[in-house]
C-alpha positions in Angstrom: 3.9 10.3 88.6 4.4 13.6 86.9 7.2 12.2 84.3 4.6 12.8 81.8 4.1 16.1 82.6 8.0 16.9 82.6 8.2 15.7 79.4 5.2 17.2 77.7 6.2 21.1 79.2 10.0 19.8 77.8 8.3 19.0 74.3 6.5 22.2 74.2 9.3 24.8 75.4 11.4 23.1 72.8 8.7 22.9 69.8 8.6 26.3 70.5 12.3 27.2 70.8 13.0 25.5 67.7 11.0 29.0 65.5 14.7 29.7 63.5 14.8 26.7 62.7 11.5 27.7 60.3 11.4 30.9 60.5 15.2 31.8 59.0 14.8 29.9 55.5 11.4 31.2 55.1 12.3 34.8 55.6 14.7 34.5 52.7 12.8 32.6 50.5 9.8 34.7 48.1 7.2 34.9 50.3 7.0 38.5 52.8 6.8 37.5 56.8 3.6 39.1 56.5 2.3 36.5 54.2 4.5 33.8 56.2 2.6 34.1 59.8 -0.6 34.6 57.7 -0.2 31.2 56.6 1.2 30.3 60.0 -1.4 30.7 62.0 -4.3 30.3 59.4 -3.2 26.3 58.9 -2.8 26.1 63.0 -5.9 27.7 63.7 -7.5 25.3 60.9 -5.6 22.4 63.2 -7.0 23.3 66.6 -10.6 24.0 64.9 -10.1 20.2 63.7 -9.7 19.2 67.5 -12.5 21.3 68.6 -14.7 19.3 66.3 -13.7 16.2 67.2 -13.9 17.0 70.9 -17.7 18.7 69.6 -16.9 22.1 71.5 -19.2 24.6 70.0 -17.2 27.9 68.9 -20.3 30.7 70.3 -18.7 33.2 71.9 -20.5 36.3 73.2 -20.4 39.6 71.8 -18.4 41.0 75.0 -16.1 38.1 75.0 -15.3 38.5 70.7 -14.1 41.9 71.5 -11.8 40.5 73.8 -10.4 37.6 72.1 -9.8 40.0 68.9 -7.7 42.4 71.3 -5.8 39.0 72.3 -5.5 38.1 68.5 -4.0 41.7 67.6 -1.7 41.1 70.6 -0.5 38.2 70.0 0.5 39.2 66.5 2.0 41.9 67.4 4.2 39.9 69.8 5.2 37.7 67.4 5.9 40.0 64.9 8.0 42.4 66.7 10.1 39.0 67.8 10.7 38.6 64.3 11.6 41.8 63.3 14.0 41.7 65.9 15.8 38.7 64.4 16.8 41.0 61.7 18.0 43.9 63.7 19.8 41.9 66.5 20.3 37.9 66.3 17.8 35.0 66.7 19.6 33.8 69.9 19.6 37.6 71.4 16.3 38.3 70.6 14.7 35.2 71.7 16.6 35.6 74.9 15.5 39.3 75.4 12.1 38.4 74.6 11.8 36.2 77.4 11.6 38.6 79.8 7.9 38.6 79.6 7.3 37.1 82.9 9.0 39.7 85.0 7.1 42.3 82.8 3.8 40.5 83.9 5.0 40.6 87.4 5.2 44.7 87.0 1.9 44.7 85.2 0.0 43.1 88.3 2.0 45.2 90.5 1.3 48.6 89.1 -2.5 47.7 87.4 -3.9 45.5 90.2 -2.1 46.1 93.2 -0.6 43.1 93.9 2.3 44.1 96.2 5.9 44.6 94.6 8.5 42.8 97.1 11.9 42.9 97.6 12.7 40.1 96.1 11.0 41.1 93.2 12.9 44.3 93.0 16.1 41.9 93.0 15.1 39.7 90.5 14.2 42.5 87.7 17.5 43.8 88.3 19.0 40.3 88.0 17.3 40.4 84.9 18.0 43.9 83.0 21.8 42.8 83.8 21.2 40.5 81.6 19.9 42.0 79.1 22.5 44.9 79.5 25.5 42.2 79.2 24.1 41.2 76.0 24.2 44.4 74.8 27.6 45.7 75.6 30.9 44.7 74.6 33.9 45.7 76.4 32.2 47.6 78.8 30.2 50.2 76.0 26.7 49.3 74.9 26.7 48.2 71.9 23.8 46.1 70.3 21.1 47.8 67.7 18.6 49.9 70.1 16.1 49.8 67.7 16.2 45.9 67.7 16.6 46.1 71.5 13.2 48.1 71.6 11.2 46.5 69.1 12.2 42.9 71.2 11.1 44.5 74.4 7.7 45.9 73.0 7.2 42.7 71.3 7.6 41.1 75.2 5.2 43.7 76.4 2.6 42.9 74.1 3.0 39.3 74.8 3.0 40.1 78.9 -0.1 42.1 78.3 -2.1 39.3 75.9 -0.9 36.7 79.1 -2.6 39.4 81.9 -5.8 39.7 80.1 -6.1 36.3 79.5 -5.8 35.9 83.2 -8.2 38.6 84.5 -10.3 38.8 81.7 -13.7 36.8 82.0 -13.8 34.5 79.8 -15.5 31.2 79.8 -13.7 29.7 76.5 -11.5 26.8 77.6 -8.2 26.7 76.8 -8.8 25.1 73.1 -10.9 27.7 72.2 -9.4 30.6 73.1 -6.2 29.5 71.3 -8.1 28.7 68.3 -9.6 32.5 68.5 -6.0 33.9 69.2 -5.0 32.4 66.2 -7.5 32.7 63.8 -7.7 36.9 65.0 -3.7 36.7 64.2 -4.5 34.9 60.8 -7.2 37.5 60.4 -4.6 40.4 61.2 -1.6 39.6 58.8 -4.4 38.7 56.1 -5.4 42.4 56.7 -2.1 43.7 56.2 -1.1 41.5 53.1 -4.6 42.8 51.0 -3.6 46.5 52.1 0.2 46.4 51.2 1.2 43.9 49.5 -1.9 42.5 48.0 0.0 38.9 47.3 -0.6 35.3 49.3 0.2 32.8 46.6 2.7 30.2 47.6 4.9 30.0 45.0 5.9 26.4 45.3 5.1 23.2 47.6 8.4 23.3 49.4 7.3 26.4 51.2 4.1 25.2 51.6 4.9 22.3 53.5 8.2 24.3 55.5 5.3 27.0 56.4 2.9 23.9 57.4 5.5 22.3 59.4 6.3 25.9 60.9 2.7 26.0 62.3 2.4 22.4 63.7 5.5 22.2 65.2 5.5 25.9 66.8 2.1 26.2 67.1 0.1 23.0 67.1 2.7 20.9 68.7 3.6 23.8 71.5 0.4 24.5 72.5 -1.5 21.4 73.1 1.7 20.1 75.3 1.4 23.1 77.1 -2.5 22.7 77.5 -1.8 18.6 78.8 1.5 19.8 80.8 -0.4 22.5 82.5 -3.2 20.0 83.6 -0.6 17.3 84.5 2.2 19.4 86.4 0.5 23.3 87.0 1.3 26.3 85.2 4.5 26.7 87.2 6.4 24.0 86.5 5.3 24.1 83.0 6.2 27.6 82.9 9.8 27.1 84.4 10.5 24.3 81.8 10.0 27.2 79.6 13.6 28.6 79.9 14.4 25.8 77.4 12.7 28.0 74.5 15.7 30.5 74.5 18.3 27.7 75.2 17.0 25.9 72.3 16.4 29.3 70.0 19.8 30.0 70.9 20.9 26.8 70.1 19.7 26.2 66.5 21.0 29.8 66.0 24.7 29.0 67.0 24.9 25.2 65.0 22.5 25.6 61.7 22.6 29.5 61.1 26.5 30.2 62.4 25.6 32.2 65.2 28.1 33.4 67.3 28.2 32.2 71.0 30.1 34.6 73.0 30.7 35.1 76.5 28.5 37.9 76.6 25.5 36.3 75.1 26.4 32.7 77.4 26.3 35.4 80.7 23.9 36.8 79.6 21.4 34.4 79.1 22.4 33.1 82.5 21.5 36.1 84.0 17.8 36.7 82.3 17.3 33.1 82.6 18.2 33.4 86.6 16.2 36.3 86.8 12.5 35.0 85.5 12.8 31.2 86.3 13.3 32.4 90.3 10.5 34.3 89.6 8.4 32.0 88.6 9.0 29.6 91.9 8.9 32.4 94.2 6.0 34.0 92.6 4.0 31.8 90.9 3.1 32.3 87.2 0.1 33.4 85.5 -2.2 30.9 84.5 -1.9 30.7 81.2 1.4 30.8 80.0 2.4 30.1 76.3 -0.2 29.5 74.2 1.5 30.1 71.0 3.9 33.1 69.3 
């Protein structure tokens, strides 16, 4: 039976949908977002490390394969950053929603880097897709959404589509565990760098946003990732990726009833369009083999 798998891939599109729910109060509380996904993914890399210990994995990498998994690391963070950003510029809801794209941008990537042919049914579904996006950003016919949020969303999508394609054609022999526990600890690594060069401040002011930034990590992180690694195994990285179109339902969701939100018709069309777009995709297609493995 694959209930279980249906329900872990639900549990970890919605763990991860659910990032305003965190993400929001932090940002206006004293610490810097810099200092915020530092702590992020330094406490869920500290988590997986914990499960790699108990499971007595050994961490040795080589020295080709650590190059790699730092690029992944400064991917990934730049991913997640640039998703955040975009929350400021734009709206949770629109920006998760444009950042979902990703898949359709992987599908490009292999067509254009490793020759894997474009079809005409791909041609139809990117098209679905970018009407999506360009719904979301007009109103009354004239575009009108931040570009500069619009942009930093997309290139945040990019990066994530290109940390997904090198995990995929990249050598490496780390199992799934592993390489999330490098991805994160290289992101930890990365905002650590930028908090000693310009801000030069990590102390957590109080133990409320200690435990809201430890509960951000488990639940987006921890809690995402290893259902995804047990849904993969149980139903395929298709299905699981598929149940993934929750994340922007959910994103959008905790936007509209907890952060007053708007939910127009544009952003409802919208989202029905991208969501149209990348989950057809994904049957027709296939999806990369590793999907999510934490933002």
């Amino acid at each position: 039976m694959k209930t279980k798998g249906y329900a872990l891939s639900i549990l970890s599109a919605v763990s991860y949908g659910l990032i305003p729910l965190f993400i929001l109060p932090l940002k206006a509380g004293p610490l810097s977002l810099n200092s915020i996904l530092f702590y992020r993914f330094f406490i869920s890399a500290l988590v997986i490390w914990g499960a790699l210990l108990y499971q007595k994995e050994s961490l040795k990498v080589s020295r080709n394969e650590l190059g790699l998994l730092i690029t992944l690391g400064i991917l990934f963070s730049l991913g997640a950053e640039c998703l955040f950003w975009s929350y400021d510029l734009l709206s949770p809801g629109i920006a998760s929603t444009i950042f979902f794209v990703y898949p359709v941008i992987v599908s490009l990537i292999m067509a254009f880097f490793f020759k894997e042919p474009i079809t005409r049914l791909t041609v139809i579904l990117l098209c679905i897709t970018m009407t999506g996006i360009w719904i979301i950003s007009t109103k009354d016919s004239v575009f009108d959404i931040n570009f500069w949020g619009l942009a930093i969303s997309m290139v945040g999508s990019l990066c994530y589509a290109v940390y997904i394609v090198l995990i995929n054609k990249a050598n490496i022999k780390a199992s799934g565990l592993k390489l999330t526990f490098y991805t994160l600890l290289f992101s930890a690594a990365y905002y650590f760098l930028k908090v000693m060069l310009f801000e030069r401040a990590l102390v957590i002011p109080e133990i409320e946003t200690l435990v809201n930034i430890t509960l951000f990590g488990l639940v987006t992180s921890v809690v995402s990732i290893t259902a995804l690694v047990y849904a993969v195994k149980e139903i395929g990285s298709t299905l699981t990726s598929i149940m993934g179109a929750l994340e922007p339902v959910v994103a959008v969701g905790v936007s509209v009833s907890l952060f007053h939100e708007k939910l127009s018709y544009h952003l409802i069309l919208g989202i029905v369009f991208i969501l149209a777009g990348v989950t057809i995709n994904v049957i027709v297609g296939g999806s990369p083999e590793v999907a999510r493995d934490s933002a």
